[in-house]
ROGUMI-528575 format. One line per 5 residues: number of its first residue (from 1); their letters; for each residue x negated, z, y of C-alpha. Coordinates in Angstrom, 1 decimal. Example, Ala and Ser with C-alpha at 12.3 -4.5 7.8 and 13.67 -1.06 7.14 Angstrom:
% ROGUMI-528575
1> as> -12.3/7.8/-4.5 | -13.7/7.1/-1.1
This chain:
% ROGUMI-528575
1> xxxxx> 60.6/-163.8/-111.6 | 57.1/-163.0/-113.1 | 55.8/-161.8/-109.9 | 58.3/-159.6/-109.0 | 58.6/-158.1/-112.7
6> xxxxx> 54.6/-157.5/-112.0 | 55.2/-156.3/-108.6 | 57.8/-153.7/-110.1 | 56.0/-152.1/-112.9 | 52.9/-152.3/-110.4
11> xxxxx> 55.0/-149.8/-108.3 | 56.5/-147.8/-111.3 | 52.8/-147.1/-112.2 | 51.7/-146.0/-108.9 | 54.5/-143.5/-109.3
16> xxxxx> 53.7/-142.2/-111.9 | 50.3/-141.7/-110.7 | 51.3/-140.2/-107.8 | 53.6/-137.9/-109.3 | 51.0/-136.9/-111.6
21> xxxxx> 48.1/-136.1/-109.0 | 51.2/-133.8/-107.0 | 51.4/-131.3/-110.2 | 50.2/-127.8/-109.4 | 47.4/-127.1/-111.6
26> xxxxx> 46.8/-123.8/-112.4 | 43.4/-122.4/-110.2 | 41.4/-119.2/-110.4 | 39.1/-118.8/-107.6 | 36.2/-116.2/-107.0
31> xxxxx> 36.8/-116.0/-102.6 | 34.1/-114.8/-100.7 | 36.3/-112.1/-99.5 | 36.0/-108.4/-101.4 | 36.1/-105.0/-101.6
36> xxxxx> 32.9/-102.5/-100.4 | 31.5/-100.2/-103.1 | 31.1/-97.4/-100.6 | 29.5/-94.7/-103.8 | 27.2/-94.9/-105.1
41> xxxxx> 25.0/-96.8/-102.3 | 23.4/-99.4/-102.6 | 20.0/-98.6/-104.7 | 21.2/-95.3/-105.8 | 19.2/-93.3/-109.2
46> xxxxx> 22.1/-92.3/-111.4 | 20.6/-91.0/-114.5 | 22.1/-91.3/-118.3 | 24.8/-89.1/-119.3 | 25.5/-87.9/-115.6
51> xxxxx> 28.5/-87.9/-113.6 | 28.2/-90.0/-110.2 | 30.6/-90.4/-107.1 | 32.6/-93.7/-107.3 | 34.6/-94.6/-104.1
56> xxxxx> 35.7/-98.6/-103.6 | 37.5/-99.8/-100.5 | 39.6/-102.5/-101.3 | 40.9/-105.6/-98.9 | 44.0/-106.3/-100.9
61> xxxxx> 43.7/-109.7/-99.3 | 47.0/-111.0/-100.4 | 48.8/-108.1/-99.5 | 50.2/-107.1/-102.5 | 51.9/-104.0/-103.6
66> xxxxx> 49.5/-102.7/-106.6 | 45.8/-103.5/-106.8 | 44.0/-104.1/-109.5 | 40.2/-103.9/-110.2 | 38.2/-103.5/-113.1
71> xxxxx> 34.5/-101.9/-112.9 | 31.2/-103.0/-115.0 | 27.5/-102.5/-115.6 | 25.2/-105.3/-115.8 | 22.0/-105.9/-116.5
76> xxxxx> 21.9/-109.0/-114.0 | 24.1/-109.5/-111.1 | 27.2/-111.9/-112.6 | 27.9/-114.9/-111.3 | 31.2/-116.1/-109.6
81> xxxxx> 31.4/-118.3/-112.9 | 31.7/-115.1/-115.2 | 34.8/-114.1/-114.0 | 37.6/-115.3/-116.4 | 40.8/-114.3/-116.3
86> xxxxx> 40.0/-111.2/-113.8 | 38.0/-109.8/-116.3 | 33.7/-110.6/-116.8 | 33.2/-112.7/-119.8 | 32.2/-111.0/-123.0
91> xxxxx> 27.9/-110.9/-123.2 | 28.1/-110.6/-118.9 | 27.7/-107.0/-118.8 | 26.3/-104.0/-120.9 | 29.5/-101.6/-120.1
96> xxxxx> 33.0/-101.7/-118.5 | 33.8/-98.3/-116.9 | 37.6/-99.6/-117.1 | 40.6/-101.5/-115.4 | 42.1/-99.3/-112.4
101> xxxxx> 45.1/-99.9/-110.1 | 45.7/-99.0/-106.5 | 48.9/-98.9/-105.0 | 49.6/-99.9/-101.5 | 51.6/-99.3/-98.5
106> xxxxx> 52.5/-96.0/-99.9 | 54.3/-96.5/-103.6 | 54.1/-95.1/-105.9 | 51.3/-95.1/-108.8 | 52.1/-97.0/-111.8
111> xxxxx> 48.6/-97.2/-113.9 | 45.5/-95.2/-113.8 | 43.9/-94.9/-110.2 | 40.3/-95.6/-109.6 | 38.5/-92.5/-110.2
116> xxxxx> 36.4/-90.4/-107.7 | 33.4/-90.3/-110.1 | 31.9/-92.3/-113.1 | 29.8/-91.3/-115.9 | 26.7/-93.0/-116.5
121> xxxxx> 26.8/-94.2/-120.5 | 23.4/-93.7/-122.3 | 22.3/-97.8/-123.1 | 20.6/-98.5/-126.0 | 17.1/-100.7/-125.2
126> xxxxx> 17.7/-100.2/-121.5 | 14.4/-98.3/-119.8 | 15.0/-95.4/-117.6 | 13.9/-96.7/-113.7 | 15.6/-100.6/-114.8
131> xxxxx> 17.9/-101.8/-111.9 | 21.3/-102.4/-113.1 | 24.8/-104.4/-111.5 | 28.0/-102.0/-111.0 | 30.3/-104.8/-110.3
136> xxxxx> 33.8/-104.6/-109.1 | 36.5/-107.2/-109.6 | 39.6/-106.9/-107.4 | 42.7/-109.2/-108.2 | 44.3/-110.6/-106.0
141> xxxxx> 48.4/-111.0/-106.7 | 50.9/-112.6/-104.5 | 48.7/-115.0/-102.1 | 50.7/-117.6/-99.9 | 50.6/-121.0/-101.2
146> xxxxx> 51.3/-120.4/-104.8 | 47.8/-119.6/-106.2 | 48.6/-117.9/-109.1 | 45.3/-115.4/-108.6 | 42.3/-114.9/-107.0
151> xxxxx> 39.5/-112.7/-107.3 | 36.9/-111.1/-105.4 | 33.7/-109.8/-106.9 | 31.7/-107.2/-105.5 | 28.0/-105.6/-106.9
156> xxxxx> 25.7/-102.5/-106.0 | 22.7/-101.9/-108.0 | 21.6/-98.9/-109.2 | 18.5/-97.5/-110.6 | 18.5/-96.0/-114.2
């Protein structure tokens, strides 16, 4: 009678632990996979106070109706590990130009579109000819599988 009482909560346990390993937890991954900063290039002077082209190709790698992407300056290139919650984490980056959306497969826009140009905020203690990170995070809603989201981050220096 012992053994079998053993045996049975031996099994109940293994249950449980089972069960337990089975619940979903709630990821956010980085993927390799991301948009192109197509403007500025790679390398490109964009002086304080001026006005420079900004043009981002997205992948919308889950497919989803509405992109969302939000666009920084950095004064070193952020790591996967600074993205939190789609957005970089406070102390990351020296300016966020903003959070855009793109909508797909033709419908219709429902937040502000990424803009065709960006202005270059003066920085205070950062030297004109310093290199700097305009980083783009894309969301990505809706992948197969159940991940909640995932994110692709994308950087282009620029020269000060």
């Amino acid at each position: 009678m012992r053994f079998i009482s053993s045996f049975a909560l031996s099994v109940v346990a293994l249950t449980l632990s089972t069960s337990a390993a089975n619940v979903p937890e709630k990821r956010q991954n980085v993927v390799p996979t991301h948009g192109t900063t197509i403007a500025p290039t790679d390398g490109t002077t964009v002086s304080p106070g001026t006005t420079f082209p900004f043009t981002y190709n997205r992948v919308n790698y889950c497919e989803s109706g509405y992109t969302p992407i939000s666009v920084y300056l950095s004064s070193t290139a952020p790591a996967n590990a600074a993205v939190t919650n789609g957005e970089l984490a406070n102390g990351s980056y020296v300016y966020k130009f903003g959070d855009y959306l793109f909508a797909n497969f033709g419908l219709p826009q429902m937040g502000t579109p990424p803009p065709s140009t960006l202005d270059m905020p003066s920085l205070d203690g950062v030297a004109e000819g310093t290199t700097l990170y305009l980083s783009v995070i894309e969301t990505y809603r809706d992948c197969p599988g159940h991940v909640a989201l995932e994110y692709g981050l994308e950087t282009t220096t620029v020269i000060y």
